[in-house]
C-alpha positions as CSV (number, residue, x, y, z in Angstrom):
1,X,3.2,-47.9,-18.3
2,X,5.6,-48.7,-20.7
3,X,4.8,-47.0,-24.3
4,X,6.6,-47.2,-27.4
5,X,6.3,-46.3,-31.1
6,X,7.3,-48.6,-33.7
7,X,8.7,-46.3,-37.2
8,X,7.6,-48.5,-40.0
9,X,7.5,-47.8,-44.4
10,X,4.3,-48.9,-44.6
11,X,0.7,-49.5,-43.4
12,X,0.4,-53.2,-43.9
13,X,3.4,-53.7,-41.7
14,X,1.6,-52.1,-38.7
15,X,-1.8,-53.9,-39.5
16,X,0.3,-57.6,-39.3
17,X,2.3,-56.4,-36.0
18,X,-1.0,-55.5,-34.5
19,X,-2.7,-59.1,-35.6
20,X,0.7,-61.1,-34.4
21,X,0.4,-59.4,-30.9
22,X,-3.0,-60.0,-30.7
23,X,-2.5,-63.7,-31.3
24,X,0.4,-64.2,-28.9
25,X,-2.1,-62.6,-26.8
26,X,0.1,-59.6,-25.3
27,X,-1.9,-57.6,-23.0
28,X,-2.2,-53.5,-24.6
29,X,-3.7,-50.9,-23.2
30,X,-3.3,-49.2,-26.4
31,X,-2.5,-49.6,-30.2
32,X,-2.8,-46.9,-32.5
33,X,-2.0,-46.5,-35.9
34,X,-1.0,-42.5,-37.1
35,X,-0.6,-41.7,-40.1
36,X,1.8,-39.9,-42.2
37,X,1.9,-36.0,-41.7
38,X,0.4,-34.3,-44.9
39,X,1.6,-31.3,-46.5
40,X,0.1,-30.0,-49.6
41,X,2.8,-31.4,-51.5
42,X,2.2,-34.9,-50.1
43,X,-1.2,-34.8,-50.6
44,X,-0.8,-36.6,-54.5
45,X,1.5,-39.5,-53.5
46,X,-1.1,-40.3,-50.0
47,X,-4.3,-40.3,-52.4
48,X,-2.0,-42.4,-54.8
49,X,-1.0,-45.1,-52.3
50,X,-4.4,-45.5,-50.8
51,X,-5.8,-46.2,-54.5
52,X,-2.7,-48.5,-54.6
53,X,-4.0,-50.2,-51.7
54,X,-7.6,-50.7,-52.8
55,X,-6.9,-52.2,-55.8
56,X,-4.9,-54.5,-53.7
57,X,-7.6,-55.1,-52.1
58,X,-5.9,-54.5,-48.5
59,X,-7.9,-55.1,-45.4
60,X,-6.9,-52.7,-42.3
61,X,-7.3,-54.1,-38.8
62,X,-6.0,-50.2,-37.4
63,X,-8.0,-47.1,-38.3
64,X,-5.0,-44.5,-39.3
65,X,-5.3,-41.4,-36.5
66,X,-3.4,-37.8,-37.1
67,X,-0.3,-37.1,-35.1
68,X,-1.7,-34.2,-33.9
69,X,-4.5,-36.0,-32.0
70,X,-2.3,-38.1,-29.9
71,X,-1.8,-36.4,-26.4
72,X,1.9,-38.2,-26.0
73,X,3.2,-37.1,-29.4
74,X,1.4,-33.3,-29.9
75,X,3.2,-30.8,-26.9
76,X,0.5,-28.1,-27.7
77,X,-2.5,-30.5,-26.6
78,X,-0.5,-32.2,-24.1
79,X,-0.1,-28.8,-22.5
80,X,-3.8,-27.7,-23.2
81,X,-4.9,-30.9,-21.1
82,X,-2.2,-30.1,-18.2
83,X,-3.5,-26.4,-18.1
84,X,-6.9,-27.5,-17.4
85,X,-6.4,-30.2,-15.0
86,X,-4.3,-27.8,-13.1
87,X,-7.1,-24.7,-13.7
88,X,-9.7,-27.5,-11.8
89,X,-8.0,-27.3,-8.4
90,X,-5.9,-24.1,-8.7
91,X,-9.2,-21.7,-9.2
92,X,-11.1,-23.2,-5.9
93,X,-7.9,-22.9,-4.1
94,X,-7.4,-19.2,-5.3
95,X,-11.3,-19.1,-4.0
96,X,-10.8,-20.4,-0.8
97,X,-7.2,-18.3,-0.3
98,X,-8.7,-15.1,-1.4
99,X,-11.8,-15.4,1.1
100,X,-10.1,-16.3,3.7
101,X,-7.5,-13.8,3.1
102,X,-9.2,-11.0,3.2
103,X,-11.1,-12.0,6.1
104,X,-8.7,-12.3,8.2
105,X,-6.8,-9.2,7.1
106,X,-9.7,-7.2,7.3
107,X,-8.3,-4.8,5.0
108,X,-10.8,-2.6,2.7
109,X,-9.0,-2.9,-0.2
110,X,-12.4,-1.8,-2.6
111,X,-13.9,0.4,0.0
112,X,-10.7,3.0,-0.4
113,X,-11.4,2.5,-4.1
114,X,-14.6,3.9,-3.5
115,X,-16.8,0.9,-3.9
116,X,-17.8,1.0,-0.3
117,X,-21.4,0.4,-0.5
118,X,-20.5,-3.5,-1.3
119,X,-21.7,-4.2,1.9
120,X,-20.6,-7.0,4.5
121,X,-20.4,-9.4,1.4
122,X,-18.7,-7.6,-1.2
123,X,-15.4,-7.3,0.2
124,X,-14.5,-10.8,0.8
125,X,-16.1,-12.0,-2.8
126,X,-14.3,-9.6,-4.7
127,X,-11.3,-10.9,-2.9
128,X,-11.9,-14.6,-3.3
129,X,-12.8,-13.8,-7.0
130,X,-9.4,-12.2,-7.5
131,X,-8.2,-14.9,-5.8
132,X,-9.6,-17.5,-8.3
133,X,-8.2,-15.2,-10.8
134,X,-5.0,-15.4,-9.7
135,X,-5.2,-19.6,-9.4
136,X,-6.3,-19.2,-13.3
137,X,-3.0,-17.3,-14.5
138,X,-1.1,-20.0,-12.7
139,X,-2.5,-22.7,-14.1
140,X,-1.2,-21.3,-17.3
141,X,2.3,-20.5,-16.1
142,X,2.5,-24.1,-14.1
143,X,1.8,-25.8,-17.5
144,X,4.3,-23.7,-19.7
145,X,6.8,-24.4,-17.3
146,X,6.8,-28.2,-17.5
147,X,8.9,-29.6,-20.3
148,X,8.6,-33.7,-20.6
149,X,11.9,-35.3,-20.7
150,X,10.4,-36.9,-24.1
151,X,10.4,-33.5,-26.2
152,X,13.5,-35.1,-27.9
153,X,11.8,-38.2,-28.5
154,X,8.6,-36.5,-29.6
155,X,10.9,-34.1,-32.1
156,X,12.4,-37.2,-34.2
157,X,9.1,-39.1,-34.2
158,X,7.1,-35.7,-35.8
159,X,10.0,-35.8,-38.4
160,X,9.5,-39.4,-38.9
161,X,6.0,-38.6,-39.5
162,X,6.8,-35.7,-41.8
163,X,9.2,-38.1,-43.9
164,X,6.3,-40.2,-44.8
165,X,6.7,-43.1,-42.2
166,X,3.7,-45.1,-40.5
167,X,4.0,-44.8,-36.5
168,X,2.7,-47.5,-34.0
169,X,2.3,-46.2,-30.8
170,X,1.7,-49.6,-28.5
171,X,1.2,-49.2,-24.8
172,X,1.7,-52.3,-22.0
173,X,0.3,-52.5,-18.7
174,X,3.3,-51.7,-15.8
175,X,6.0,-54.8,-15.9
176,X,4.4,-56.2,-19.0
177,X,7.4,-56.5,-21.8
178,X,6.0,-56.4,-25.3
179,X,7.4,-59.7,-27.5
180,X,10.1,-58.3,-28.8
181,X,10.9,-61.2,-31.4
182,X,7.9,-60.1,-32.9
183,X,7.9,-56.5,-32.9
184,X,11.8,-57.2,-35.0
185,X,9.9,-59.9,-37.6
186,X,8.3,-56.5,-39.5
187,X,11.4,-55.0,-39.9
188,X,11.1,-51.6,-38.5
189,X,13.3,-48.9,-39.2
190,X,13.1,-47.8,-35.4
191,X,11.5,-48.6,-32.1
192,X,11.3,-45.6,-29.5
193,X,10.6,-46.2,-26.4
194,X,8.6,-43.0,-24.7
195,X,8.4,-43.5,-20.6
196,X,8.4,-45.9,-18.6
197,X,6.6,-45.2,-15.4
């Protein structure tokens, strides 16, 4: 799915983009409008230019999101979300793997340890739970390990964001080209394209 983030000056710009796309009728899967990053310092000159746009008397098609809650352009939540999609199958395999280890080892690991009265059970559970364990610890080392190609991409767009510029992030169905001669009639000051799968 083709996504890509239009770098704009100002709100109004992604608010006419968005209604000139969905005129020519381009297919998105989807449009999102994210906001300027806020720093305490920043905080005056945001609250300024929204009164500056009320008494304008500005109508937004695109409620304004954080950078932080976009999956594709925050690396921490990104990884979050991997970890725990790799936690859902990587614990019932570290079940399974553990059981069925230690029954067919027969090794009496915990009875040495002097937990022998565990009974017929005990062995193989403690086993398969350490085996879960062990699934759990590697879903977090599987999703630290994984860097996206798009890091760089994601670097320049948070500064982007930091500098005080309006993002667009507008995704296409697979093979569907956005219209380009439109996305150029707001003048933006960049156009990044994040992956193309």
């Amino acid at each position: 799915m083709p996504v890509c983030v239009v770098v704009l000056t100002e709100n109004q710009l992604a608010n006419q983009l968005s209604q000139k796309l969905h005129e020519a009728k381009t297919p998105l899967l989807n449009c999102k409008l994210i906001k300027p990053s806020t720093k305490s310092s920043d905080l005056n000159s945001l609250k300024t230019e929204e009164a500056n746009n009320e008494s304008q008397k500005v109508t937004t098609n695109l409620k304004p999101v954080d950078i932080d809650s976009i999956e594709m352009l925050n690396p921490k939540l990104s990884k979050q979300l991997r970890q725990k999609s790799m936690a859902s199958w990587l614990m019932p395999f570290g079940f399974i793997a553990g059981l069925t280890f230690t029954q067919m080892t027969g090794l009496k690991t915990f009875s040495s340890w002097g937990l022998g009265n565990l009974g017929s059970f005990g062995e193989p559970l403690l086993g398969s739970l350490l085996g879960m364990g062990s699934g759990w610890i590697g879903s977090y080392a599987a999703a630290i390990s994984v860097n996206p190609d798009k890091n760089d991409d994601v670097r320049s767009l948070r500064k982007r964001s930091e500098a005080g510029n309006w993002l667009l992030l507008l995704e296409t169905p697979i093979e569907t080209e956005l219209p380009w001669h439109l996305v150029q009639e707001v003048k933006p000051i960049e156009v990044v394209r994040l992956r193309d799968l």
